[in-house]
C-alpha positions, 0 to 999 in steps of 0.5 A: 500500500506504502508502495503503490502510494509512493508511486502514485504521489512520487513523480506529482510532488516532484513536478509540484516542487520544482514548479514551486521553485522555478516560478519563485521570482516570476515577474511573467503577469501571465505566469505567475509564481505558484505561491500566488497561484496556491492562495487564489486557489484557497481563496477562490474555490470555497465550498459555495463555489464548489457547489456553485460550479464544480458540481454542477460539472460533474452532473452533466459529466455523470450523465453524458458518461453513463448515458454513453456507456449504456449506449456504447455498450448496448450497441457495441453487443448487438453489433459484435454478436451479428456479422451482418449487423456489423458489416453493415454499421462499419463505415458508418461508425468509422464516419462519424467516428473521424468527426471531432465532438468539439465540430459539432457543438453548434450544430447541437445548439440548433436542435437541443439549445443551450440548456445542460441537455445540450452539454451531455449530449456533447459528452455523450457523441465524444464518449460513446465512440471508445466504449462502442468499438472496445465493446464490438472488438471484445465481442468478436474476440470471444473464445471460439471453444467456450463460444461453441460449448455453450452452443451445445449445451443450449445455453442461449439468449439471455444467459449466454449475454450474462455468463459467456459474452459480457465476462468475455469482453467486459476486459475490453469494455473496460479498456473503451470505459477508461478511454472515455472518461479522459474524454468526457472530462475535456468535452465537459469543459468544451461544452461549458464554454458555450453559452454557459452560466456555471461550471468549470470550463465556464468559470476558466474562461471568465477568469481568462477574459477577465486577466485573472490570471491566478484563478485562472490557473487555479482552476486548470489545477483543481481540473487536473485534481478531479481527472486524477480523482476520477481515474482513481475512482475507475481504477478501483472499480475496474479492478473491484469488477474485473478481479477475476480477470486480473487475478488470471494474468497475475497467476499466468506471469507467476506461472 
């Protein structure tokens, strides 16, 4: 635990201490020294700012999230499981697929406005993408022994969805599930920036367009805190879910 916790907090405070260090005597108005940058930080993020702007942040973050999970994963399923399916849907995900989320904000103000609906679908078209082709991926990989043994022995419909195909591709899943929270998190901050009132990516850009330049700063720190929080969150779920699967490849490089 000591360990995995050295690791973890190692490379993080050297970097802090030496951006400490480095930008001691900055005289740079849009660099200031990281001293200046910890009291904005104190001062600006109380608990009724939280409230105010992160954690309205991380609803529509949550929302998009799940709505893309459950949708990637759905989807993802029916596509691997029917090679017809598949072959049909291919290009068409590869299409929207190349498109950048970030491109598509305005064409989603005209049909859904400004309001938060707006913002999670933003998440939603970024996020879905990872978790839908990791699934599809996962799908087609599964073991063609265990695939024709419960052919055989009739298991079919629902419970070959629950006991051979979600197992067998849930490590891919997961792989798509990680890739999407990274993304989430950037097009939660895009979104906000447009026609928002609150939120992270909101408060940013209004410390930026009014030369605040500390909270500024404070605020791109207290983002890369939540992203790091929420990763370690996923970690141990993912490794919480998929114990099973971890335990086999430690015990298959112990072998």
């Amino acid at each position: 635990m000591i360990k995995r916790l050295l690791l973890v907090l190692g490379l993080p405070v050297v970097l802090f201490a030496t951006w400490y260090a480095a930008s001691a005597n900055s005289e740079n108005f849009y660099a200031p020294p990281l001293r200046q940058i910890m009291v904005a930080f104190a001062d600006t993020w109380t608990p009724e700012r939280l409230r105010t702007d992160v954690l309205p942040s991380l609803a529509r973050l949550g929302a998009g999230y799940l709505l893309a999970a459950v949708l990637g994963i759905a989807l993802g399923v029916a596509i691997g499981m029917n090679p017809r399916l598949r072959a049909a849907f291919e290009p068409v995900l590869e299409f929207f697929r190349a498109i950048p989320p970030p491109v598509l904000v305005p064409v989603i103000m005209l049909f859904a406005g400004i309001g938060n609906g707006m913002k999670v679908i933003v998440i939603v078209t970024g996020c879905v993408w990872p978790v839908l082709l990791n699934t599809v991926e996962g799908v087609r990989a599964i073991d063609g022994v265990l695939s024709d043994t419960t052919r055989a022995y009739g298991v079919t419909g629902a419970a070959r969805l629950r006991y051979l195909v979600l197992p067998s591709a849930s490590p891919q899943i997961f792989a798509g599930l990680r890739q999407a929270l990274s993304i989430a998190i950037i097009l939660m901050v895009i979104s906000e920036m447009f026609a928002a009132s609150n939120g992270l990516g909101f408060t940013i850009v209004q410390f930026q367009r009014s030369f605040a330049i500390p909270e500024m700063w404070s605020g791109i720190i207290l983002l890369g805190l939540l992203g790091f929080l929420l990763a370690e969150l996923f970690r141990l779920g993912e490794r919480y879910t998929l114990a099973w699967y971890h335990g086999l490849r430690d015990a298959q490089r112990r072998s």
